[in-house]
N, C-alpha and C positions, 0 to 999 in steps of 0.2 A: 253555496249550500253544500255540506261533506254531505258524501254519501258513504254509507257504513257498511258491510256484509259481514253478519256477526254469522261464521262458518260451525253448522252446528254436524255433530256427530251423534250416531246410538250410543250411550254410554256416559256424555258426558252430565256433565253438574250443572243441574238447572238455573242453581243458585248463581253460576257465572257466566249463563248463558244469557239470562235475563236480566241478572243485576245488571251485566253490564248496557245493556238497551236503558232501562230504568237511570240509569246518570245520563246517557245522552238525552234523554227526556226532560229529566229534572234541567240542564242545559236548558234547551228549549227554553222553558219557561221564566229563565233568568232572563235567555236573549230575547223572550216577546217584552217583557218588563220595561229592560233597558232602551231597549231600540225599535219598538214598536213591529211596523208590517213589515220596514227594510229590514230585519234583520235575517242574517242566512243563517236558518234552522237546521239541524242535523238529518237526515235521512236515512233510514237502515232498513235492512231486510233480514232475515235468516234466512241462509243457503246453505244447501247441502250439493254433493257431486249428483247425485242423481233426480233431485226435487221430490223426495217422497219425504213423509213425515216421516218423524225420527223419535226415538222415546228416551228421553233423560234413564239416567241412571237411577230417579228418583218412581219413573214410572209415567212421570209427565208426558203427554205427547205433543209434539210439532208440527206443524205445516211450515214445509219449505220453499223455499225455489227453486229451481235449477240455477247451477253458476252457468255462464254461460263466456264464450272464448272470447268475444265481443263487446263483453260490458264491462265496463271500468270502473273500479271504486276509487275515493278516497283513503277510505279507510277497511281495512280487514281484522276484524279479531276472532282466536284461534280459544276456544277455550279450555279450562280442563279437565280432564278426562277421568272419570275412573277407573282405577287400578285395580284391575281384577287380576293379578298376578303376571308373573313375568312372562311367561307363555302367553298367554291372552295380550297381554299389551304389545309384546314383539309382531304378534297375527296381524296386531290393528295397525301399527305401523310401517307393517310390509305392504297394506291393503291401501296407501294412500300416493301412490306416483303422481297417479292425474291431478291429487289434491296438493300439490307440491309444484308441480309444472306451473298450476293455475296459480299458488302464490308467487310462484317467482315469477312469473308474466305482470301480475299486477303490482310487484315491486319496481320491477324494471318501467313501469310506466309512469311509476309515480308515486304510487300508495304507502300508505304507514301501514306496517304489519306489527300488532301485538298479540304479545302467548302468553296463557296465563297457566302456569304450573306447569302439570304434564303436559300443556299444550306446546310445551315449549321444547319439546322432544319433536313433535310433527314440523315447525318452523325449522329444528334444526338437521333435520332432513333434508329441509330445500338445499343445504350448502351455502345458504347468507348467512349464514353466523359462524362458516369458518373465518378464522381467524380475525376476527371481533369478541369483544366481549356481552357475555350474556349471563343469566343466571337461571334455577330452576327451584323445584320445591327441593327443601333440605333432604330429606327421604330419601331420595331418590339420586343423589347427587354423584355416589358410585356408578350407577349404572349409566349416569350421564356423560362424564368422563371416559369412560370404559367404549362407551357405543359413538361420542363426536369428540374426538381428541385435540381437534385441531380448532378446536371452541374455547376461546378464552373464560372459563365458567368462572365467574366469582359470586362466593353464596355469602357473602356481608351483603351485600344490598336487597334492599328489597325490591329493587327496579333498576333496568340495567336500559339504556337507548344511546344508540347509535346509526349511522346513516338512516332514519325513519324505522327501524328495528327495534320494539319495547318492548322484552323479555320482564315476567315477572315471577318471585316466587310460589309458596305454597296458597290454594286455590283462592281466601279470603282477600289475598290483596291485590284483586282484583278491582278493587275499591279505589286503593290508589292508583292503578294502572288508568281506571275510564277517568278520575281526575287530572291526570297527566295529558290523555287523552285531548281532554276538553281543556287543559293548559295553552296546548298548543295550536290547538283551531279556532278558539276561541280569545284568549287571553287570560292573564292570573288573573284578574277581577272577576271573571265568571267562573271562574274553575275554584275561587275560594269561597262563592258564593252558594256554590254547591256543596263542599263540603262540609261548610257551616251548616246547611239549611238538612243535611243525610245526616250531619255529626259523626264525619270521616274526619281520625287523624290522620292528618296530613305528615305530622311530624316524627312519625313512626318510619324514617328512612333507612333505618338497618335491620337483618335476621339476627343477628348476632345471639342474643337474650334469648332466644328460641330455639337455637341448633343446641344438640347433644353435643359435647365432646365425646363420649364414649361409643361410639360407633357400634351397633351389634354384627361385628365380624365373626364369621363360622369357619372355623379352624383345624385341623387334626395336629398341630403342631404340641406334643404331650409339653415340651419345655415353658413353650410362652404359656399354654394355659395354668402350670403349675406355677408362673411367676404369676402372674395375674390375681391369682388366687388367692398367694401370699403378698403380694400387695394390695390385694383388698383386707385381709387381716389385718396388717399393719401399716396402715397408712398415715393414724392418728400419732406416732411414733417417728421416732429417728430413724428413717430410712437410707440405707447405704446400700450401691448399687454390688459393689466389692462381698458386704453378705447376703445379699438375693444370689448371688453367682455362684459364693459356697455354700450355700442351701441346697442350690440343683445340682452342685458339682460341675459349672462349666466356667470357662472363664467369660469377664465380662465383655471383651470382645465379640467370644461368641454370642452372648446372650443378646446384646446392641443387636448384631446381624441379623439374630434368626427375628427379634423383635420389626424390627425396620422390615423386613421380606415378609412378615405373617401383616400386621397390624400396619404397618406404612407409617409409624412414630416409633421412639426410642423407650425405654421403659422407665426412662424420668420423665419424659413426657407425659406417658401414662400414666404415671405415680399424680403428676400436677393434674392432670383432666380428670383424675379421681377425684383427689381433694374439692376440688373446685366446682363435679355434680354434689357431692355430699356438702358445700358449703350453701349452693342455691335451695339445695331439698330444705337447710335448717333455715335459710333466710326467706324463707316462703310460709314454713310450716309452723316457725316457733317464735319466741319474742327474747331469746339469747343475745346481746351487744355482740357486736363485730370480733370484738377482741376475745370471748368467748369463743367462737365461729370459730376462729382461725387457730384458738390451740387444738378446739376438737377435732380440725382434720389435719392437725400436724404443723401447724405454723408459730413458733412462737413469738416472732413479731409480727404484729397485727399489721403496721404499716405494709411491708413486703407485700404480705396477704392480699393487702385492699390493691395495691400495685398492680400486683398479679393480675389479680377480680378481674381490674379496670380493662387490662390488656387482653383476656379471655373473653369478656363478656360485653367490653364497649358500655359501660356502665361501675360504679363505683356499687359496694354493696350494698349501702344505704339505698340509692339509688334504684337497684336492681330491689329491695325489700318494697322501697314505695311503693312502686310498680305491677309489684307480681303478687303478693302478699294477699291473701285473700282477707275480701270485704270481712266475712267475720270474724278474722282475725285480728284485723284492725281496728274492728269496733270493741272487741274483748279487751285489747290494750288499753283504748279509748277510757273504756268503762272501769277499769283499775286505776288508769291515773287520778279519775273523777273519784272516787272512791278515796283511795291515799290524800287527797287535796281536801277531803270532807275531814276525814278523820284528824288530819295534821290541824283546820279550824278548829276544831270542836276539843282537840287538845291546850290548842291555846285561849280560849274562853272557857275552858274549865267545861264543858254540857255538852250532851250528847245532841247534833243537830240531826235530823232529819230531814233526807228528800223532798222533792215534790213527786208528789205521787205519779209513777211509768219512768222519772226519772234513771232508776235502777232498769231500765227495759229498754237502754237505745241502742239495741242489735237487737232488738224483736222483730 
């Protein structure tokens, strides 16, 4: 029988607080199904360090328990927290020793510890995710770096587990974390039975498709911004690094340098993370062919481009359009081809055919 302590805090997201009690539930009721009264059911509580109720970020309020030095979980989840700016979030995490001592007490006993998003900045507090690998929400992912260096962060996955340690990223996938969760105490037959039955993809295993390349870095550096600038102008163009350098009047040596020290990338880099938000905005927003795409942000062979794509984004473009491409945009296509296919009939039998009537209306 796992027992749980979903660790709640003032502040956090109720929707991770809860949801994730709500899978081990939905659990439950696969394992009463399959296995009748022997079956060992999941157990959770919400705890906080002091047992007082606690009020979601959303306003929601809680009743807690006290943790206490004595009682032992299976399982601990950490969830995440809202970010009410950098000050405020430094307070809350200077504010949690006890709550750090008490995770590492319950790891060392035994227990699985999962974080989800910014919870995974309090987990990496404890000092168990030095030198392992973990991951956090994308946003955030400077300051993550910056504050546990010695945390092997990588933000392609969306779920990072190691010795009973299951870091995940930004707050929704949370989803897959209590599925992972219930993977492992359970077995994959009941962790896909859940899934199926929530209508959680499961197959959604990288951030890739979600993180910016463009990073919003704050800067006084006048050169890199005046390069940036001018390669945002001409991006769509024959870009040479040799005349970005006699635009600003420095050599391109210099210009690599001061780029790599302000931005932490080279200014071909930058040039490519340009091209390539400006090809997802068009493969999202418009119904231009690939090969299209790729001269407008500067590419003239389309293959290279889709290469590129692939290697940025963990997705080919077509791919990345299926995917991301809003419903009514695809119904708009949808409804052009249908259209083109009428008129092309009604060309070749000489008469004008007409619809079935709402036919003309399937994005209504």
């Amino acid at each position: 029988m796992p027992r749980a302590a979903i660790l709640a805090f003032d502040g956090c997201y109720a929707s991770s607080l809860g949801g994730f009690a709500d899978i081990l539930q939905v659990a439950n009721s696969h394992l009463r199904r399959q296995q009748g009264a022997s079956a060992a059911l999941f157990e959770w509580r919400f705890v906080s360090l002091r047992g007082e109720p606690i009020a979601a970020s959303n306003g929601l309020q809680l009743q807690t328990h006290k943790i206490g030095a004595r009682e032992h979980y299976d399982l601990v989840f950490i969830p995440s927290l809202h970010y009410a700016g950098h000050r405020k979030f430094d307070l809350l995490l200077k504010a949690q020793p006890a709550t750090c001592a008490w995770l590492t007490s319950q790891w060392s006993r035994g227990a699985w510890l999962a974080a989800n998003c910014t919870g995974t900045f309090i987990l990496a507090q404890t000092g168990l995710l030095d030198d392992r690998i973990a991951t956090t929400t994308w946003w955030l992912e400077r300051q993550f770096r910056t504050r546990f260096p010695r945390v092997e962060l990588q933000m392609q996955p969306v779920l990072t587990e190691v010795d009973r340690l299951l870091c995940a990223g930004a707050s929704a996938s949370y989803l897959l974390q209590a599925i992972r969760v219930v993977e492992r105490f359970c077995g994959p037959p009941i962790a896909s039975q859940c899934a199926k039955s929530m209508l959680i993809d499961v197959s959604q295993t990288t951030q890739t498709p979600y993180l910016p390349l463009l990073a919003d870095i704050a800067h006084t550096d006048a050169v890199v911004h005046r390069a940036q600038h001018w390669l945002q102008r001409n991006m769509s163009g024959s870009v040479r690094m040799s005349e970005l350098a006699a635009e600003l009047a420095v050599s391109e040596r210099t210009l690599i340098r001061r780029f790599n020290a302000v931005l932490d990338q080279s200014p071909l880099t930058y040039l490519q993370h340009l091209r390539i938000e400006a090809a997802r905005a068009l493969l999202e927003a418009s119904d231009q062919g690939v090969e299209q795409i790729a001269l407008q942000v500067g590419y003239n062979d389309g293959s290279s481009f889709s290469r590129l794509f692939r290697a940025r984004m963990g997705l080919s473009p077509g791919a990345y359009r299926s995917r991301y491409q809003s419903r009514w945009r695809r119904n708009q296509r949808t409804l052009r081809r249908l259209r083109a296919r009428r008129a092309k009939v009604a060309r070749l039998f000489g008469q004008t055919l007409r619809a079935p009537s709402g036919a003309a209306r399937i994005c209504g």
